[in-house]
Each structure stands twice: as structure tokens, then as C-alpha cells.
N, C-alpha and C positions, 0 to 999 in steps of 0.2 A: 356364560355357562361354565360349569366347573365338575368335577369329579362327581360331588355330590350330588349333582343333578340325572347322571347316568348312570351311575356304577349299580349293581347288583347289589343286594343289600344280605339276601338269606344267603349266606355262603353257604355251602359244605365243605365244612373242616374235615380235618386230621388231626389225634395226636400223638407224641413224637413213638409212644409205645403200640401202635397200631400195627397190626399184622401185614405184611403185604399183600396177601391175598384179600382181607378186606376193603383196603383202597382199591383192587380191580374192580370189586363188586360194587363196591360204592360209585366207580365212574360211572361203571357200564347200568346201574340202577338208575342216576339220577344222569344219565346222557350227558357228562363232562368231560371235561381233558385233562383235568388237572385240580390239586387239592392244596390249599395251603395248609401247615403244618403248625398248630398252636400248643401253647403250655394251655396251664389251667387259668392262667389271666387273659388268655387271647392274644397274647403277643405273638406277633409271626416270628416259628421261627426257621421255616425254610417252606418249600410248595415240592409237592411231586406231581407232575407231570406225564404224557402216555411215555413221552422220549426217555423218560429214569426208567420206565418200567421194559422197555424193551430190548434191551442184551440182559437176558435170564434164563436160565437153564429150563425152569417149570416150561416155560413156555414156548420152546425149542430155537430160539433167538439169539441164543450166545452166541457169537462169536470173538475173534482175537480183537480187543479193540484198540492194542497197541503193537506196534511195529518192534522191535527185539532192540532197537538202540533206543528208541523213545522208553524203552522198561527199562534200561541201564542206569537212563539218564534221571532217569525219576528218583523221586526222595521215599523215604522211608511213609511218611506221614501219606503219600499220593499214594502209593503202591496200596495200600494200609486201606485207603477210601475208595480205591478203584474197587480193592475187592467184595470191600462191603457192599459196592453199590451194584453187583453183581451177583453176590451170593446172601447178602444181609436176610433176614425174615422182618424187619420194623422199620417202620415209615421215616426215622431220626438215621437208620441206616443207606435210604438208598434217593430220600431228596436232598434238593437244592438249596445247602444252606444259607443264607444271609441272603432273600431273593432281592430283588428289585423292588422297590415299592412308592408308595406315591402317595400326597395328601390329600384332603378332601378340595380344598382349596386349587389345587394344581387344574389346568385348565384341559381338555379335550388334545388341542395343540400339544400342551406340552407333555402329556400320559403319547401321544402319540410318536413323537420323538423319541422317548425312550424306551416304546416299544420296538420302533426301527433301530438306536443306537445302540441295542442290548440282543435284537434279533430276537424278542420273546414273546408270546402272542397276548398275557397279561399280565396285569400286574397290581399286586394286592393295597386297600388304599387301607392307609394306616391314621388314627389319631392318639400319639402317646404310646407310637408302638403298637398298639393295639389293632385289630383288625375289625374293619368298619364297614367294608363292601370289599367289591373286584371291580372292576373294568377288562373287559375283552375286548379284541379287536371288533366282534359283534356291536356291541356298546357304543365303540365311537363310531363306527358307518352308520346306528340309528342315530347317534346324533347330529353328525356329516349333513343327514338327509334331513333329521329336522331343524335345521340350521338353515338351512338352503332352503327350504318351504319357507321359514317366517321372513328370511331375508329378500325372497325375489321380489323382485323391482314392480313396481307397479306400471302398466305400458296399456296406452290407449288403445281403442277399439280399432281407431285406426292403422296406427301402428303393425298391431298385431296383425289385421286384415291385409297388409301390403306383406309382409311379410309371410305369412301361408301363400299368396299366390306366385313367390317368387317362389316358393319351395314347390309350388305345384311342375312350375317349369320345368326346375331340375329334377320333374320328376316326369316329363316328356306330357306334363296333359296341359293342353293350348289352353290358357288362363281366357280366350273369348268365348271359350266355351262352356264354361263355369264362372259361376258366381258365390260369393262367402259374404255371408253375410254374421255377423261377430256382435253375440247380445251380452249381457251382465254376465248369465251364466251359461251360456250354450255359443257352440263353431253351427252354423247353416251350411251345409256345402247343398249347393243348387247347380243345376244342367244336365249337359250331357256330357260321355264319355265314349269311347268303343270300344272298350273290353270290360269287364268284371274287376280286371287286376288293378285298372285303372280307379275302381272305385275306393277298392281296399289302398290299392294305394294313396289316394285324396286325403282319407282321413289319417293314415299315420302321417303327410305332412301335416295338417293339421294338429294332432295331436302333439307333433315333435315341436311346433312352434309355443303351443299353451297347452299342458297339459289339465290346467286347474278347471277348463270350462269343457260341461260335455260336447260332444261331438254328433252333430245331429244330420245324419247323410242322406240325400235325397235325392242323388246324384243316379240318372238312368242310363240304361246299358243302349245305344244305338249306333246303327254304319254310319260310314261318313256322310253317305246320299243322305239318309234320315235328320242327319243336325243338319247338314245344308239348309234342309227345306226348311227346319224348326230354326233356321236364323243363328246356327251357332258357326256358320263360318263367311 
């Protein structure tokens, strides 16, 4: 599996002369977090994000975001960006220039790396520079998950069946008192039980052992006098 296989493909851009206020509207229309920022060939050339947008005066969020030695200490050229990215009105003023970005080729694994090694929740997939999809942390937990569906193991009837009733244990319901019965596509849970919670709880072991086959419960509510007599102890 690879980039191309998960990333987003309709972006919504930005370009670098765009208003600020239109990128708010733009997130908040099409429910995103962040815009990458292209010329007129599609080259990325930086992403604005909710976190550029939030120390701003329109929107009562400024605050000091430097400490009086950290301002001292700074250059002419930071000093110069900080305040753009503060006060600017255009999209080329207040994002992230030269973002992270990644190929189409690049794998799930390694988009996810340098979303941890960079701390940034996505990141734009490029071919020739160009801007081809995204990938969000969204993106690779559906493919986490559909990864893990194509890959589980395949485990016998059996198998499965000893192992619900070990989980029934640890789940305080006497396994002579229940019986599972385990088909192609369906969990049997058959007996009895003495509480209600007990039955709910039957099937989430069940369910926690295989989740791929339904869970079919049949399992009845009775005192312990009543399984006695019905042979469950």
C-alpha cells in the first residue's frame, strides 16, 4: 500500500494572494484544518493551517508570542515574519513555507513517521513538486484498519471456539453452563446464565474474540436452582 492508495485526492487549495479571511471561510465551509498553498502550476508552496490562524488580532487571540530576550535575540528577517504571520492580510503572509511533503510512492509507514518526526497532522503528496493529494492522520488510521482486516489470520472453528470460552471465564460465566457453537458466518452462544449482564456480557466476549462473524445469542436469563435442574451445574 502506498500514498496513492489513501491520500485525498480533491484538495482545497490556496493561493499565495488569497485573503485571510477567505481561508477561514474556506475551512470552516468545506470542515478542514488546513489549506495547502499553490502558485498557478500547483506547486506547493507552503500549507496554512487552524494553528497560523490563531494568534490574530480579528479574532481576539493575540497574544505576546515571544518572551523580550527571545525578541532581542532574533534576526531581522524572523522579527519581519513573525509579524507578518500576525498581522499579514494574504495566505503567502501568514503560512508555512516550504511544508513537509511526501511522494505518491512513500508508504502509509513512512507518511506516518514523518508525521510524528515533524509533529504535523498532514502532509501534502507531491509529484514534480506538484500537488497530487494529502494524507491526514484520518487517512492512515483507515488504512491501519484496512490493513489489519485483509491481513487477519485465518483461525479455525475450533480454535476460535476455545478461545471465547476462555474469555467467557474471565468474564465470571461458568463455561458448563454455556455452550458456542462457531459456523462459517455466525458465534451460537447457547445456555443459561443469572443475570441479564451476563448475557451482554457473553457476546462482547465473543465479539472481542472474532469480530468478522455475527453473534447470534440465545443465551436465557435463570437462578441457579433453575440451571441446576436444566443440568447446567
Amino acid at each position: 500500500m502506498k500514498a496513492t492508495d489513501i491520500m485525498t485526492v480533491d484538495v482545497i487549495t490556496a493561493s499565495p494572494d488569497d485573503s485571510v479571511q477567505s481561508l477561514v471561510e474556506a475551512m470552516l465551509e468545506n470542515r478542514i484544518s488546513a489549506l495547502p498553498v499553490v502558485d498557478a502550476e500547483g506547486r506547493v508552496l507552503g500549507i496554512v493551517s487552524e494553528g497560523d490562524l490563531m494568534n490574530r488580532p480579528e479574532t481576539q487571540t493575540r497574544h505576546k508570542s515571544r518572551s523580550w530576550w527571545l525578541h532581542l535575540l532574533a534576526g531581522p528577517a524572523e522579527q519581519a515574519n513573525d509579524f507578518l504571520k500576525i498581522y499579514g492580510s494574504k495566505a503567502s503572509d501568514v503560512m508555512t513555507a516550504a511544508p513537509v511533503t511526501a511522494t505518491e510512492d512513500e508508504t502509509p509507514a513512512e507518511i506516518a513517521q514523518k508525521l510524528e518526526r515533524h509533529r504535523i497532522k498532514r502532509v501534502p503528496i507531491v509529484r514534480d513538486g506538484k500537488l497530487v493529494g494529502i494524507v491526514s492522520r484520518a487517512n492512515l488510521l483507515r488504512s491501519f484498519g484496512q490493513f489489519a482486516q485483509q491481513h487477519r489470520p485465518a483461525v479455525d472453528a475450533a480454535t476460535t471456539r476455545e478461545a471465547i470460552m476462555d474469555r467467557l471465564n474471565g468474564a465470571g460465566i461458568r463455561s458448563n453452563w454455556v455452550n458456542v457453537i462457531v459456523t462459517a458466518d455466525a458465534i451460537e452462544l447457547w445456555g443459561a446464565v443469572e443475570i441479564q449482564a451476563q448475557v451482554d456480557a457473553a457476546a462482547a466476549a465473543a465479539r472481542s474474540v472474532d469480530s468478522s462473524r455475527r453473534i447470534v445469542n440465545y443465551l436465557a436469563v435463570m437462578d441457579r436452582q433453575a440451571i441446576a435442574g436444566y443440568g447446567g451445574v
